[in-house]
N, CA, C and O atoms as CSV, one atom per row, in Angstrom:
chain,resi,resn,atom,element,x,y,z
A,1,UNK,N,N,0.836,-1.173,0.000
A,1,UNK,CA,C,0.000,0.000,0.000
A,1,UNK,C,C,0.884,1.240,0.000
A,1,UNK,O,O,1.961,1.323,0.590
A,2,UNK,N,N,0.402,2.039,-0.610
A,2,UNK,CA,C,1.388,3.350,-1.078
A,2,UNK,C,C,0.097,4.696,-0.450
A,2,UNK,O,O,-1.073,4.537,-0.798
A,3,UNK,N,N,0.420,5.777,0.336
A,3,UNK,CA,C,-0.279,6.835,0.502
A,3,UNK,C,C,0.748,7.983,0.085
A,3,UNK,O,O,1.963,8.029,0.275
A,4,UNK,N,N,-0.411,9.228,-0.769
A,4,UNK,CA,C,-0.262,10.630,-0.827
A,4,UNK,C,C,-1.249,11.526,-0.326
A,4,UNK,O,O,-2.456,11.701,-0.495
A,5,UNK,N,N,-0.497,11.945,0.227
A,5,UNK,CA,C,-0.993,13.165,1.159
A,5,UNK,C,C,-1.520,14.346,0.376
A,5,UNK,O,O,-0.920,14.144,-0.679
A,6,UNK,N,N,-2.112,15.257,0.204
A,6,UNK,CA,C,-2.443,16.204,0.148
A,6,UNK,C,C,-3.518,17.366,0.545
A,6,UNK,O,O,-4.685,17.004,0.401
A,7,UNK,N,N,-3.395,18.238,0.857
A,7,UNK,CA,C,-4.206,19.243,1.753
A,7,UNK,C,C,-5.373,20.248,0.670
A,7,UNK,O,O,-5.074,20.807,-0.385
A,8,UNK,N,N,-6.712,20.222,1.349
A,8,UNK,CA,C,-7.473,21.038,0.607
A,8,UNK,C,C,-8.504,21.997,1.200
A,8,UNK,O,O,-9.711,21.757,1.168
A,9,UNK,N,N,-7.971,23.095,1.741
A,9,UNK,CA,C,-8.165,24.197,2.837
A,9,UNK,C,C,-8.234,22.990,4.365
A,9,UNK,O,O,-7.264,22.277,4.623
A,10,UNK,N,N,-9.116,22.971,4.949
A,10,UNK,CA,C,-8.947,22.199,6.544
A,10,UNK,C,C,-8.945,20.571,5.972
A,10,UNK,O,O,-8.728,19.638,6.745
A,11,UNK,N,N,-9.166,20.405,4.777
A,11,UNK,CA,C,-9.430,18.403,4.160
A,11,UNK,C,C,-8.233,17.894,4.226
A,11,UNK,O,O,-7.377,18.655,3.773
A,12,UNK,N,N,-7.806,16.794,4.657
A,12,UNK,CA,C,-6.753,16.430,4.048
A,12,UNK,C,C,-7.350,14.953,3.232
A,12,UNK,O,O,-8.151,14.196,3.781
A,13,UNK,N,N,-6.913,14.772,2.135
A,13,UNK,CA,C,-6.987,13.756,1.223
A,13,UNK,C,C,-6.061,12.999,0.940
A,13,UNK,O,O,-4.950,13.225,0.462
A,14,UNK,N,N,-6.627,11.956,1.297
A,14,UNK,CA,C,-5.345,10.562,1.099
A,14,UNK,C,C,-5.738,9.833,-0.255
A,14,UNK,O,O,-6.714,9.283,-0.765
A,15,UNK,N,N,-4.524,10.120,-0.519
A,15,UNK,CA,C,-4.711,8.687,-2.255
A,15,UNK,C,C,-3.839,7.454,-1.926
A,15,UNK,O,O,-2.633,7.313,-2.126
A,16,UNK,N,N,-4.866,6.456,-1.286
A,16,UNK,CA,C,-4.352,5.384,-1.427
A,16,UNK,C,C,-4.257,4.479,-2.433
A,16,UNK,O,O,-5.232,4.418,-3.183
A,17,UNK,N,N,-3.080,3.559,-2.706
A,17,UNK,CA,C,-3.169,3.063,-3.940
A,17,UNK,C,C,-2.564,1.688,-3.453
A,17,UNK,O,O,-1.747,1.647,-2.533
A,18,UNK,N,N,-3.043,0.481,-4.172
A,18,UNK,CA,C,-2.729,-1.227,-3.597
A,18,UNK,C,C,-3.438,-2.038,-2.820
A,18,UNK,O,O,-4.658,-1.896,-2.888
A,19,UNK,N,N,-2.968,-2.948,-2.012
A,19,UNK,CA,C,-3.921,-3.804,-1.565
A,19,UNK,C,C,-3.941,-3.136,0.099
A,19,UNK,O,O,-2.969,-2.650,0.679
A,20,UNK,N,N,-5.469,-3.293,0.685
A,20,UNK,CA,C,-5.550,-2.943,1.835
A,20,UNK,C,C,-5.475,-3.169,2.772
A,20,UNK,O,O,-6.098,-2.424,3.529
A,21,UNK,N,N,-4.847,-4.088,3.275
A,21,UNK,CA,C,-4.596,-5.458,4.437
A,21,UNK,C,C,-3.880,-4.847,5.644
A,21,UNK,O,O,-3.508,-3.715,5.952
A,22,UNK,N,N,-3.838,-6.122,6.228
A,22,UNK,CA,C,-3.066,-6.256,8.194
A,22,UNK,C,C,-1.838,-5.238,7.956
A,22,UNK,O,O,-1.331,-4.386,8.685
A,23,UNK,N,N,-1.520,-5.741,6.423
A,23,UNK,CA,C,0.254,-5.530,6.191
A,23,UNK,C,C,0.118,-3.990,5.939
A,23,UNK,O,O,1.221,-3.464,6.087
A,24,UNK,N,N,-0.889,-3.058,5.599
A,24,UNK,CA,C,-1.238,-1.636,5.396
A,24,UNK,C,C,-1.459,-1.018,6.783
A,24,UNK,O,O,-1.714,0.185,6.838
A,25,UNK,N,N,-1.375,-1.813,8.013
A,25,UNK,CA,C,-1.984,-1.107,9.524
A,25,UNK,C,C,-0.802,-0.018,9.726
A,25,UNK,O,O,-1.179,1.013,10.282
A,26,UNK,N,N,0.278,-0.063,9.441
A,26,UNK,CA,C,1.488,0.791,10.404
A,26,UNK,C,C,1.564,1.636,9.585
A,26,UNK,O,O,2.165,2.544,10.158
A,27,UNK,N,N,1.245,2.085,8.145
A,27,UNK,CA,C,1.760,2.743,7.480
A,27,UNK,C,C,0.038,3.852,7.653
A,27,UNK,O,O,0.154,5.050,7.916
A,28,UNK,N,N,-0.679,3.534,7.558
A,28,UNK,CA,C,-2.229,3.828,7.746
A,28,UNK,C,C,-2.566,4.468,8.832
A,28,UNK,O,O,-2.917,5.648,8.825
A,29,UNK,N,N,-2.463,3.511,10.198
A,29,UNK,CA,C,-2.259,4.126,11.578
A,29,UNK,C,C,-1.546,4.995,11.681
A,29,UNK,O,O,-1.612,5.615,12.742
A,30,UNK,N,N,-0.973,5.251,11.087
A,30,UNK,CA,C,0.694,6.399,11.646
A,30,UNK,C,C,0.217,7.938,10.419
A,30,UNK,O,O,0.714,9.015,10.746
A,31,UNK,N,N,-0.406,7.930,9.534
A,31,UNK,CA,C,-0.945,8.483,8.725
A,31,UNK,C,C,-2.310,9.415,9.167
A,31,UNK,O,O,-2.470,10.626,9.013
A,32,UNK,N,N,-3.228,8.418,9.768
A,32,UNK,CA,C,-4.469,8.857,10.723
A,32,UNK,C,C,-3.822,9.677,12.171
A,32,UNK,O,O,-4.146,10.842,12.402
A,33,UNK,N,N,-3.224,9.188,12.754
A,33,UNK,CA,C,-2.739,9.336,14.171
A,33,UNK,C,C,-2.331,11.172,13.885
A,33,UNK,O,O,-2.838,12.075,14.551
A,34,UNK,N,N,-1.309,11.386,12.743
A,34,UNK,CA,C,-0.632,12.339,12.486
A,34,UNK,C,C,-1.551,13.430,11.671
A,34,UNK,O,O,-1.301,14.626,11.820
A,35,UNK,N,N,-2.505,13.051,10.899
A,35,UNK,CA,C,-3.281,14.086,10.475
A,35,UNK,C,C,-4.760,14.618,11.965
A,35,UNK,O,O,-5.305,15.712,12.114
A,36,UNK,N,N,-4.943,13.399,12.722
A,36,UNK,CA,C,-5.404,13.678,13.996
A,36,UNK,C,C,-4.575,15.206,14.948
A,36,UNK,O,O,-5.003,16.231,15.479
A,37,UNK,N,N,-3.809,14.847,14.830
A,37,UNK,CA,C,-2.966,15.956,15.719
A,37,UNK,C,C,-2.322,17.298,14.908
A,37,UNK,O,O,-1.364,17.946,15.330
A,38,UNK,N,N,-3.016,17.557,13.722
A,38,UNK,CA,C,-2.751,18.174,12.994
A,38,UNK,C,C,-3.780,19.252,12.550
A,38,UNK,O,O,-3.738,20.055,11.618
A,39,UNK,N,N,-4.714,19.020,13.502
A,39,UNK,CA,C,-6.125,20.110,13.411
A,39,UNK,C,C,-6.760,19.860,12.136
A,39,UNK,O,O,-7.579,20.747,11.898
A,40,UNK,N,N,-6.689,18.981,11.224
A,40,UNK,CA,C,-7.797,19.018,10.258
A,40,UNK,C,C,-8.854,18.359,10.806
A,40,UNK,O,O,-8.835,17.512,11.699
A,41,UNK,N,N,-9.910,18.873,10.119
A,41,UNK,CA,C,-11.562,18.499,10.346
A,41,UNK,C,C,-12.243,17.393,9.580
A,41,UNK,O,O,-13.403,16.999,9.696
A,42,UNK,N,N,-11.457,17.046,8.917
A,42,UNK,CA,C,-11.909,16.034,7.534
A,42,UNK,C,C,-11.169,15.148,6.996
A,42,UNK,O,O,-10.259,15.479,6.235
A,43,UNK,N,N,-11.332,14.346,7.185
A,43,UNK,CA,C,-10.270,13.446,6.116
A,43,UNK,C,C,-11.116,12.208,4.796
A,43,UNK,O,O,-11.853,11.245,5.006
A,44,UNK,N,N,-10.566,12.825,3.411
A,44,UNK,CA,C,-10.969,12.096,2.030
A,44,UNK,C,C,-10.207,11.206,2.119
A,44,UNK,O,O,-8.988,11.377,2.090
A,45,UNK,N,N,-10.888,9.851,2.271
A,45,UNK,CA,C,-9.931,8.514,1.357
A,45,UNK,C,C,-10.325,8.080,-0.019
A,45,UNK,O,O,-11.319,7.452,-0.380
A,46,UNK,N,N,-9.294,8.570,-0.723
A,46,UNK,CA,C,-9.621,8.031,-1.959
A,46,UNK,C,C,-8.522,6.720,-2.606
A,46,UNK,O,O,-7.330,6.605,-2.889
A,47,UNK,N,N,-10.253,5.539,-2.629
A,47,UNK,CA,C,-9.740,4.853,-2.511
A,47,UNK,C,C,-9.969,3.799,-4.730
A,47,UNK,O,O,-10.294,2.683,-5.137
A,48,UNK,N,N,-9.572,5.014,-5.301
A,48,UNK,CA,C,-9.439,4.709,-7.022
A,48,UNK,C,C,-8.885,4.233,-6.738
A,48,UNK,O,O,-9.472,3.372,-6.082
A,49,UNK,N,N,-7.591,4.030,-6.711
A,49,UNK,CA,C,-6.505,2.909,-6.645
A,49,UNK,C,C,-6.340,2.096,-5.740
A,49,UNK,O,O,-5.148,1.867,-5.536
A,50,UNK,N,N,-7.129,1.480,-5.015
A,50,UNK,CA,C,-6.861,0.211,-4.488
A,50,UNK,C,C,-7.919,-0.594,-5.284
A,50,UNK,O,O,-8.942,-0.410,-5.944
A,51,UNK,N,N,-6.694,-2.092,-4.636
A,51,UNK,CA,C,-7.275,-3.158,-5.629
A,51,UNK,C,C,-7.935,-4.552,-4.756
A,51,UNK,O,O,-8.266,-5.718,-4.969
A,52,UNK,N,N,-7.883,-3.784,-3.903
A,52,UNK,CA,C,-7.982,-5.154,-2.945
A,52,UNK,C,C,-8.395,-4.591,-1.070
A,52,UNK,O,O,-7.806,-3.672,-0.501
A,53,UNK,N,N,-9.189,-5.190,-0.633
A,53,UNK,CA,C,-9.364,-4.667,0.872
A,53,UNK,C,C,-9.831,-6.157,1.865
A,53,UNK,O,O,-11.034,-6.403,1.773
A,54,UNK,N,N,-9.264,-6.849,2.505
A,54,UNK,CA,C,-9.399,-7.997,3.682
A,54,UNK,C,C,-10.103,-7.525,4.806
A,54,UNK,O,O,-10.420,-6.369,5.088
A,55,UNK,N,N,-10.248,-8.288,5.242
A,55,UNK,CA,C,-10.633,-8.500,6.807
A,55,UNK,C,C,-10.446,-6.955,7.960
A,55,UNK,O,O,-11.103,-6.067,8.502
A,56,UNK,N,N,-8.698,-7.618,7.757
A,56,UNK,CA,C,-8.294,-6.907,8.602
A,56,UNK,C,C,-8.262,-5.579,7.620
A,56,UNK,O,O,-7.419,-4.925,8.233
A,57,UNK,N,N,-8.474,-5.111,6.978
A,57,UNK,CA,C,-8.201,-3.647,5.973
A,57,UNK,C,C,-9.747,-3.325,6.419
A,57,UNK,O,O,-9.828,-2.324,7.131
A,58,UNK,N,N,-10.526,-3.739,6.241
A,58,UNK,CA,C,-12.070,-2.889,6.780
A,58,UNK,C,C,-12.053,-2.603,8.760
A,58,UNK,O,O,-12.245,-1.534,9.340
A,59,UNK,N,N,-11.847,-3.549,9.189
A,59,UNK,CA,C,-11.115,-3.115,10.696
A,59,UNK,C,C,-10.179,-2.224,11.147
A,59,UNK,O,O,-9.934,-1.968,12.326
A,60,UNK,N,N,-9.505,-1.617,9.868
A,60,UNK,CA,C,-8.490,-0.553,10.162
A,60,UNK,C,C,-9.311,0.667,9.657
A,60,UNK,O,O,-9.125,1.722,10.263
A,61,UNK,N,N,-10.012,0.662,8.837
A,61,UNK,CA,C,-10.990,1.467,8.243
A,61,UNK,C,C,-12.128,1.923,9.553
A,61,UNK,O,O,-12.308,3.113,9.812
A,62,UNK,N,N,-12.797,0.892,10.261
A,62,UNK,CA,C,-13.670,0.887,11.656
A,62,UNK,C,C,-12.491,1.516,12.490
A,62,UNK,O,O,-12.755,2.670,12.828
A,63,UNK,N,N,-11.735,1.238,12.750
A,63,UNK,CA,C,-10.678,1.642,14.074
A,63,UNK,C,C,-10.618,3.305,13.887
A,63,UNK,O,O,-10.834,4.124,14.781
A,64,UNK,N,N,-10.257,3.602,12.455
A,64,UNK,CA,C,-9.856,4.721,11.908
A,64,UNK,C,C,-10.735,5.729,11.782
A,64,UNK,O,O,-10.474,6.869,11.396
A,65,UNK,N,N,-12.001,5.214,12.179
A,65,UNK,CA,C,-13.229,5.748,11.927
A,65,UNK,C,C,-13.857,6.313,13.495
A,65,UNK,O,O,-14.201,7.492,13.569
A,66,UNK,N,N,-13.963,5.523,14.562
A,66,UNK,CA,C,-13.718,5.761,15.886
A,66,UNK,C,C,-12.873,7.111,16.359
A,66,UNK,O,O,-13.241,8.218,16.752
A,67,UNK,N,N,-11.543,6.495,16.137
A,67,UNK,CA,C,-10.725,7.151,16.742
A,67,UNK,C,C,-10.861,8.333,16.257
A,67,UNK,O,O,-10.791,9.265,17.058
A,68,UNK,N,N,-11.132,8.685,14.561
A,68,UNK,CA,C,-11.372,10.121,14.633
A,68,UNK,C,C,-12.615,10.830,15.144
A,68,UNK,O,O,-12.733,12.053,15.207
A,69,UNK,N,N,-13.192,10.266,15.369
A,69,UNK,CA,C,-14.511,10.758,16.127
A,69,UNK,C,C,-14.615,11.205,16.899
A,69,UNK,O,O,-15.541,11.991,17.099
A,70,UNK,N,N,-13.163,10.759,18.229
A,70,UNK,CA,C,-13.095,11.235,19.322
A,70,UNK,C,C,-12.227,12.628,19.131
A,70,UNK,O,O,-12.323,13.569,19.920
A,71,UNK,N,N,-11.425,12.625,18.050
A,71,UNK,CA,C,-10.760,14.088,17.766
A,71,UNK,C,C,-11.545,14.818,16.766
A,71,UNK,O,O,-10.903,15.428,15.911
A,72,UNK,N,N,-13.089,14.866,16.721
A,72,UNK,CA,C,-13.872,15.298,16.104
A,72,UNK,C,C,-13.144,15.820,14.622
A,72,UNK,O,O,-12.937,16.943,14.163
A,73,UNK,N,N,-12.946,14.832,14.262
A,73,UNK,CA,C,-12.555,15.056,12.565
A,73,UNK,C,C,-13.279,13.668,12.125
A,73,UNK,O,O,-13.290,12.598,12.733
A,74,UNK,N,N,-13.798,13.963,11.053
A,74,UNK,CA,C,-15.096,12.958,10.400
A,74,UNK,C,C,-14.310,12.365,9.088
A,74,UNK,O,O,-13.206,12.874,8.892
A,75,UNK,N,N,-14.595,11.691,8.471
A,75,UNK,CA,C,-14.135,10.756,7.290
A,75,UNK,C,C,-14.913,10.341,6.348
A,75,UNK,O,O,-16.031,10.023,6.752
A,76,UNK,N,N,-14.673,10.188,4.856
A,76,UNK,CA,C,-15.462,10.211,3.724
A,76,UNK,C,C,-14.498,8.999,2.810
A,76,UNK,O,O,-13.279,8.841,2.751
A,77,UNK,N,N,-15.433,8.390,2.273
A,77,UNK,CA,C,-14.324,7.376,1.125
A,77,UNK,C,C,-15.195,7.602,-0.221
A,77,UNK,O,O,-16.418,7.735,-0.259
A,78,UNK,N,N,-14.204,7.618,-1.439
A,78,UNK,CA,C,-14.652,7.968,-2.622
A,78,UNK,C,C,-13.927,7.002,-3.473
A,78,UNK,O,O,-13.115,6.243,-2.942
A,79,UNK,N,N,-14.135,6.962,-4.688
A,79,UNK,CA,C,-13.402,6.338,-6.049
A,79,UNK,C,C,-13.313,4.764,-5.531
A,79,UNK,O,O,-12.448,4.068,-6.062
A,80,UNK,N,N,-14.107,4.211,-4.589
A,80,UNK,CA,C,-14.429,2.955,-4.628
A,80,UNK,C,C,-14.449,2.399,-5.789
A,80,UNK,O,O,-14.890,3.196,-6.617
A,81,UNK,N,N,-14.118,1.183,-6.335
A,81,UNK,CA,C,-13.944,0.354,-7.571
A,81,UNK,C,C,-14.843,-0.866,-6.821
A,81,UNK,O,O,-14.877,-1.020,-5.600
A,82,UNK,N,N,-15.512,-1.641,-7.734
A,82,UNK,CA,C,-16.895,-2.497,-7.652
A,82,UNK,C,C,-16.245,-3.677,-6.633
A,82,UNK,O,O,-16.939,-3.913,-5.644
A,83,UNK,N,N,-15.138,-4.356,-6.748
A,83,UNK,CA,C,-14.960,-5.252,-5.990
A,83,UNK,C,C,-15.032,-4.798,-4.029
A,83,UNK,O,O,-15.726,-5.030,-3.039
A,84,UNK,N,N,-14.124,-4.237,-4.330
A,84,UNK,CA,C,-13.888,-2.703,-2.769
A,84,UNK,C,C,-15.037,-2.647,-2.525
A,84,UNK,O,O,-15.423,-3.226,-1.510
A,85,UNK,N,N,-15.977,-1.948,-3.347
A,85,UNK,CA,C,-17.409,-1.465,-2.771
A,85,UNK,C,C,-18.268,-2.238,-2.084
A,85,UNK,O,O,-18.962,-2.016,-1.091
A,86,UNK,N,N,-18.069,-3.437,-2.955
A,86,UNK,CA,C,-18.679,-4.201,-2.815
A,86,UNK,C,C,-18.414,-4.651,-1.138
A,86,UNK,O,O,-19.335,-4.409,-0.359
A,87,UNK,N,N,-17.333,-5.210,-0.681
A,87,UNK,CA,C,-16.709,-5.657,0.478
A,87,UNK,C,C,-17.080,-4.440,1.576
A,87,UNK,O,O,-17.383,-4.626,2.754
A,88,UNK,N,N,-17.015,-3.616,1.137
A,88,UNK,CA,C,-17.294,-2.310,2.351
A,88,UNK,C,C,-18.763,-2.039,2.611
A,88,UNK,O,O,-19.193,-1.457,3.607
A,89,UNK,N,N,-19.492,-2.525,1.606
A,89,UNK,CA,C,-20.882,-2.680,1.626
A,89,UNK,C,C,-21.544,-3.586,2.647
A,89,UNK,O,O,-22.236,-3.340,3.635
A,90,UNK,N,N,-21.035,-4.907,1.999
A,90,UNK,CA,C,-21.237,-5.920,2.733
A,90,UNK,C,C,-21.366,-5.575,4.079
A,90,UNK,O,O,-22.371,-5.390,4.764
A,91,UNK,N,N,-19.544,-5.491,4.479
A,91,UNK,CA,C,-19.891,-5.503,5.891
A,91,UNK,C,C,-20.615,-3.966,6.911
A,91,UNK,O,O,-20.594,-3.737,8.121
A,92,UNK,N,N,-20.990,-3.455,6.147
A,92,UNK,CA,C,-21.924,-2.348,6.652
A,92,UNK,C,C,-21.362,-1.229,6.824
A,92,UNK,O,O,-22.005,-0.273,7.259
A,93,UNK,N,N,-20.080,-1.142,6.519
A,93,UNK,CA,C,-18.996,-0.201,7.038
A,93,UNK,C,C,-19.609,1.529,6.123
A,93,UNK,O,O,-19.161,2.605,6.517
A,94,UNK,N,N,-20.398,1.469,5.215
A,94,UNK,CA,C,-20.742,2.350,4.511
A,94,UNK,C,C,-21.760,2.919,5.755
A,94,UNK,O,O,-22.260,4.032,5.593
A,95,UNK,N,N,-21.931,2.495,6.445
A,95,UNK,CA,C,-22.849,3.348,7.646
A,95,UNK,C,C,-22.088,3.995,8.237
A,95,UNK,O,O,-22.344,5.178,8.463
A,96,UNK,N,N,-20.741,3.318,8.729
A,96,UNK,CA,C,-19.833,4.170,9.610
A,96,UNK,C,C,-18.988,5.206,9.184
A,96,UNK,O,O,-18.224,5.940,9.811
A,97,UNK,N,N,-19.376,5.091,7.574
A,97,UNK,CA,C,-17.875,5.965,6.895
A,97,UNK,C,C,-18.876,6.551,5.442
A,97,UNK,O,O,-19.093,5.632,4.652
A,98,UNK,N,N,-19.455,7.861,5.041
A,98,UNK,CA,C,-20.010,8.083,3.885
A,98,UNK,C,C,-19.317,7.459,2.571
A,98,UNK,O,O,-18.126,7.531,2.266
A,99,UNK,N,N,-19.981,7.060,2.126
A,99,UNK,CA,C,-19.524,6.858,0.139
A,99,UNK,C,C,-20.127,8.003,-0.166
A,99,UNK,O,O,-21.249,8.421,0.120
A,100,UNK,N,N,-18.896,8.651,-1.032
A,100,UNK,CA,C,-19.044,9.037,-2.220
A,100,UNK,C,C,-18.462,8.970,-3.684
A,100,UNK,O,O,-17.431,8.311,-3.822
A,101,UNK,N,N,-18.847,9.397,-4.459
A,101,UNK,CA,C,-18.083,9.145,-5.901
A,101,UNK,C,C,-16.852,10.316,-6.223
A,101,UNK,O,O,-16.071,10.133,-7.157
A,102,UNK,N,N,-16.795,11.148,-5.623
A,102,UNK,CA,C,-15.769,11.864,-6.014
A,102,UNK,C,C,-15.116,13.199,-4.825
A,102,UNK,O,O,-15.738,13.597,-3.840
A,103,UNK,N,N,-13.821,13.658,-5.241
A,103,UNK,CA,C,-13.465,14.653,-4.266
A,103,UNK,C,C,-14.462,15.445,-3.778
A,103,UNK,O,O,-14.863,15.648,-2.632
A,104,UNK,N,N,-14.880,15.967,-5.126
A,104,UNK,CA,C,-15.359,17.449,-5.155
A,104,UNK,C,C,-17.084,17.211,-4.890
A,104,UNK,O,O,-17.904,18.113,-4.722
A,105,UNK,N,N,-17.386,15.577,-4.910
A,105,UNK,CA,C,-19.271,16.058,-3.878
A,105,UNK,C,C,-18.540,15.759,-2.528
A,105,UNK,O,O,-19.113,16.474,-1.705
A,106,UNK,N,N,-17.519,15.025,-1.877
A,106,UNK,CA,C,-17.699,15.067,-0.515
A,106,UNK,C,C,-17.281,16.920,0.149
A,106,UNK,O,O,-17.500,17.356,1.280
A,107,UNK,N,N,-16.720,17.560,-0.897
A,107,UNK,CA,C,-16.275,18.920,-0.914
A,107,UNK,C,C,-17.267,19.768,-1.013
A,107,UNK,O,O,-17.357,20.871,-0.475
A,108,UNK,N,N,-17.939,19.296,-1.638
A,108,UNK,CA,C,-19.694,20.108,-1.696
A,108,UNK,C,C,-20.512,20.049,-0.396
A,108,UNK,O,O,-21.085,20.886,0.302
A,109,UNK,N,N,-20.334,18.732,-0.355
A,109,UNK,CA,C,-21.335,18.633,0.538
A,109,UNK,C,C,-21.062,19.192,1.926
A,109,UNK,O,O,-21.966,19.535,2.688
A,110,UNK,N,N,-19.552,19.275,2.258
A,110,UNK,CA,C,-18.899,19.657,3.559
A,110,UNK,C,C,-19.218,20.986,3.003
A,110,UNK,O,O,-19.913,21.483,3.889
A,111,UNK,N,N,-19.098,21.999,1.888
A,111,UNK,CA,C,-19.611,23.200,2.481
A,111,UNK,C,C,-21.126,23.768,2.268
A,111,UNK,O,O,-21.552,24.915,2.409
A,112,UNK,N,N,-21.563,22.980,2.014
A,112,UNK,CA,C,-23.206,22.639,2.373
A,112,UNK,C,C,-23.323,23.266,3.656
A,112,UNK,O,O,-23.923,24.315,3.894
A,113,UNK,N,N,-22.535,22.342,4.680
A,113,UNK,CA,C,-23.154,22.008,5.709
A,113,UNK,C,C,-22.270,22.919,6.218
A,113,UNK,O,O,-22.793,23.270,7.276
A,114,UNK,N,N,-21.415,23.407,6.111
A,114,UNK,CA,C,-20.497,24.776,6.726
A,114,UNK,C,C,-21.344,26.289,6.525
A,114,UNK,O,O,-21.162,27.333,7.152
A,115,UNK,N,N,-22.266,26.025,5.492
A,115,UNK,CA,C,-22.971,27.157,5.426
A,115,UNK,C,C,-24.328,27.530,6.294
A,115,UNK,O,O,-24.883,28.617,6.135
C-alpha cells in the first residue's frame, strides 16, 4: 500500500493506492494518528486505486473511523472500484464511513453544511 498526502483548505486527502490489508496497519495508523494531531476536520480517502481490501483492511478502516470521532474530525471514502465497494458494503462499514463518488461532492457537501 502506497499513501499521498495532500491538503485542501482544513481536508486532508489521502490517495491510497494497492492492496488494503493487516500488512497496510502501520503505514495507515501512523498516517491517521498524524493528520489527527494536525487540526484538520476532515479526512478524504480516496480509494481509485486500491485493488484489494481484507478483513483486517475494513477493521483498520472501523478503528480509523472511531478514533477520529473522538478528535472530532469525520471521514469520507470515494473512487471505490466495484470489488472494494462491494466488500465495504457488505460488511456495513458504509454506515460508519459516507460513500461518495468523487473529491469534489464530498467537498460540496462539507460546504453545504459549513454554510
Amino acid at each position: 500500500m502506497q499513501v499521498m498526502e495532500r491538503l485542501h483548505g482544513g481536508v486532508l486527502i489521502l490517495v491510497i493506492s494497492g492492496r488494503f490489508t493487516y500488512y497496510s496497519r502501520r503505514v495507515f495508523q501512523a498516517v491517521i494518528k498524524n493528520a489527527e494531531s494536525s487540526g484538520i476536520r476532515h479526512i478524504i480517502l480516496d480509494f481509485s486505486h486500491v485493488t484489494w481490501i481484507d478483513s483486517a483492511g475494513l477493521g483498520l478502516l472501523a478503528l480509523a473511523r472511531i478514533e477520529c470521532e473522538g478528535h472530532q474530525v469525520s471521514m469520507s471514502l470515494v473512487g471505490l472500484q466495484s470489488p472494494v465497494k462491494e466488500v465495504i458494503e457488505q460488511a456495513s462499514l458504509s454506515e460508519l464511513i459516507p460513500i461518495f463518488p468523487t473529491e469534489n461532492c464530498v467537498l460540496g457537501h462539507l460546504a453545504s453544511i459549513r454554510a
